[in-house]
Legacy VTK file of the C-alpha trace (Angstrom):
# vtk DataFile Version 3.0
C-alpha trace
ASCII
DATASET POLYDATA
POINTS 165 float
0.000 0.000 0.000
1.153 3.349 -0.799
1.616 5.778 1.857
-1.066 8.299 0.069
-3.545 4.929 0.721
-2.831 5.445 4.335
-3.355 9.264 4.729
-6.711 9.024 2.475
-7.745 5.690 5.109
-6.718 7.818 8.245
-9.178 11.430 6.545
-12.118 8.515 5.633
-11.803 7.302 9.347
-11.637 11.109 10.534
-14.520 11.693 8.684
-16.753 9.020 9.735
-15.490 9.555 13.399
-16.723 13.340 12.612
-20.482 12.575 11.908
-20.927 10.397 14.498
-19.370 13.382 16.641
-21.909 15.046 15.229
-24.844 12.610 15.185
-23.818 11.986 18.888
-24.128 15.947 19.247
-27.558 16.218 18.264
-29.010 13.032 19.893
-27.700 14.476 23.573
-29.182 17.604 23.250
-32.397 16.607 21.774
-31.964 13.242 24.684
-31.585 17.271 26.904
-34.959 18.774 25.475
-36.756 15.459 26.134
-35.820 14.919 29.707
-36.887 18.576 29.977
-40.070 18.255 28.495
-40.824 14.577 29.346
-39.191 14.273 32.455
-41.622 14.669 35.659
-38.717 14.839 38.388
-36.734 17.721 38.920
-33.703 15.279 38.204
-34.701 14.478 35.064
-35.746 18.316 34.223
-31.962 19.664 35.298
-31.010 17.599 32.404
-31.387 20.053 30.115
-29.046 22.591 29.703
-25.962 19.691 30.619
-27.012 18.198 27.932
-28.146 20.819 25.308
-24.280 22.394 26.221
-22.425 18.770 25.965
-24.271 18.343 22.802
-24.106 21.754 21.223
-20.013 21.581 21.901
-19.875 18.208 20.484
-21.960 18.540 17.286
-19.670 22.099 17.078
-16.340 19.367 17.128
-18.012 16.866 15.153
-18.743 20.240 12.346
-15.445 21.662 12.751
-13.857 17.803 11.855
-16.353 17.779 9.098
-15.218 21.119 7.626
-11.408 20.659 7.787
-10.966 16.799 7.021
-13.043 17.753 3.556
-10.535 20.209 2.876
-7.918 17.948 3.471
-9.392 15.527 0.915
-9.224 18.133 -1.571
-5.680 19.899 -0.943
-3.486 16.428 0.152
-3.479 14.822 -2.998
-1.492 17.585 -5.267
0.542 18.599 -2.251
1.418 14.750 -1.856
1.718 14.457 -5.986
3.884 17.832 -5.967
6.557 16.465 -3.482
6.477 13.057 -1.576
8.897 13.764 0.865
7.827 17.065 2.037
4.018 16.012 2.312
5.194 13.282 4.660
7.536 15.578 6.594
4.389 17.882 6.911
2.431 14.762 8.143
4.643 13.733 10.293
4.652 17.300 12.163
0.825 17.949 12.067
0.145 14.568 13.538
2.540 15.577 16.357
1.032 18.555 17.351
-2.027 17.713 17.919
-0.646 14.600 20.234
-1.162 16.744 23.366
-5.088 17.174 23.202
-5.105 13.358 24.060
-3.516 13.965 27.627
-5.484 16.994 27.649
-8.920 14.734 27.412
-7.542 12.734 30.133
-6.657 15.719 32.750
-10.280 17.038 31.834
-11.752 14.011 31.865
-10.615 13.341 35.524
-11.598 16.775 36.716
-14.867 16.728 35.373
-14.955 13.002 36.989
-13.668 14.372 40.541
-16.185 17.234 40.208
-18.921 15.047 39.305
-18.777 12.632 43.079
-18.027 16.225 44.805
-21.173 17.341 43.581
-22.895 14.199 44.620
-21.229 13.984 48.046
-21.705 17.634 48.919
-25.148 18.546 47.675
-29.066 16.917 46.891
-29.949 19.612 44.490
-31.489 18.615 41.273
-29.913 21.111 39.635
-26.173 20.723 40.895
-26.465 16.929 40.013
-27.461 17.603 36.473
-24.477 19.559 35.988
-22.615 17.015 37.437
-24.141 13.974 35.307
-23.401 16.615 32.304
-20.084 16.842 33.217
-19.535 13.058 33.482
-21.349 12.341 30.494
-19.121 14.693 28.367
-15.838 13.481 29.994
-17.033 10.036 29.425
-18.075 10.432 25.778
-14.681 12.502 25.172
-12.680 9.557 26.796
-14.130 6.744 24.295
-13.821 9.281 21.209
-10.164 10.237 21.851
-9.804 6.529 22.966
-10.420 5.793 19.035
-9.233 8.726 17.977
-5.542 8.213 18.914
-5.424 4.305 18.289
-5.803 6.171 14.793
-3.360 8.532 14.901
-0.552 6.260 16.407
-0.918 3.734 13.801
-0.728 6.699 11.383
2.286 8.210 12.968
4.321 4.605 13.108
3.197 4.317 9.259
4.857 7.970 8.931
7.927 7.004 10.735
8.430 4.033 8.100
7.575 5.980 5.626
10.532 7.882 6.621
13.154 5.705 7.577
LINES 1 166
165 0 1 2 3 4 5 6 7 8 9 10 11 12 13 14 15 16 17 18 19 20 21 22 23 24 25 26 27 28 29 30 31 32 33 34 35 36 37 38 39 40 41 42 43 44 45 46 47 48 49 50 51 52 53 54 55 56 57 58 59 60 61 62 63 64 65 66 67 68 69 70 71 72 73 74 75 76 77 78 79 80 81 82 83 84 85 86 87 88 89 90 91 92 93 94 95 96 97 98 99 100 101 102 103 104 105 106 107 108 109 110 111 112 113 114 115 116 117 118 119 120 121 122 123 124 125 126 127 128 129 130 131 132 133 134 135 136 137 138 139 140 141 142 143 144 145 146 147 148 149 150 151 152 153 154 155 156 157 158 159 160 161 162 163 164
């Protein structure tokens, strides 16, 4: 397999990873709005704007991926035609610099986690404990799409490094 084959597998995999984003987006805050309207406990009712947020910021990811992995299907190939070498130089950088945001998920991930049993331990109010479950449930869905996400971008960045050597 070529190393272009790779690249254009890794964008296809970014771009179905970027509508379920976005899918997922959409479904938690309309899953907000219905435990809102539905919902007869003031549990369920706090729901709403922990979700509505989660989902609004996650469809806004899932977009953003959207936007900028169909650009990249539409500028790699001549840059990759034009010079080999330099594309996977380029490649090779990019994918590093966006290695951080994976420890980054993490950190957040276990502060929104930590916040989430303070809540609960300190505090009975319907309201505090939907921000808390929003919190969780954002950490938690940003842990299993990062999870993905970087299995993704390590095998990309090995395939890179043979590229290269």
């Amino acid at each position: 397999m070529d190393f272009f084959e790779n690249t254009l597998h890794w964008i296809k995999a970014e771009l179905f990873e970027a509508w379920f984003i976005l899918a997922f987006g959409v479904i938690t805050s309309l899953g907000g709005f219905l435990f809102w309207k539905i919902g007869t406990t003031p549990g369920s009712q706090s729901l709403l704007w922990p979700l509505v947020l989660s989902g609004l910021i996650y469809a806004g990811i899932g977009t953003g991926m959207l936007v900028s992995n169909q650009k990249r299907l539409a500028v790699f190939p001549p840059l990759y035609e034009q010079n080999e070498s330099a594309f996977v130089k380029a490649e090779k950088a990019r994918v590093e610099a966006f290695q951080y945001g994976y420890l980054v998920s993490k950190i957040v991930a276990s502060v929104f986690f930590s916040a989430t049993l303070f809540i609960f331990w300190t505090t009975k109010n319907a309201a505090w404990q939907g921000i808390g479950i929003g919190l969780s449930y954002f950490a938690l869905a940003g842990l299993v799409i990062d999870y993905f996400s970087q299995e993704r971008a390590d095998f990309y960045y090995h395939t890179i490094l043979k590229y290269l050597h």
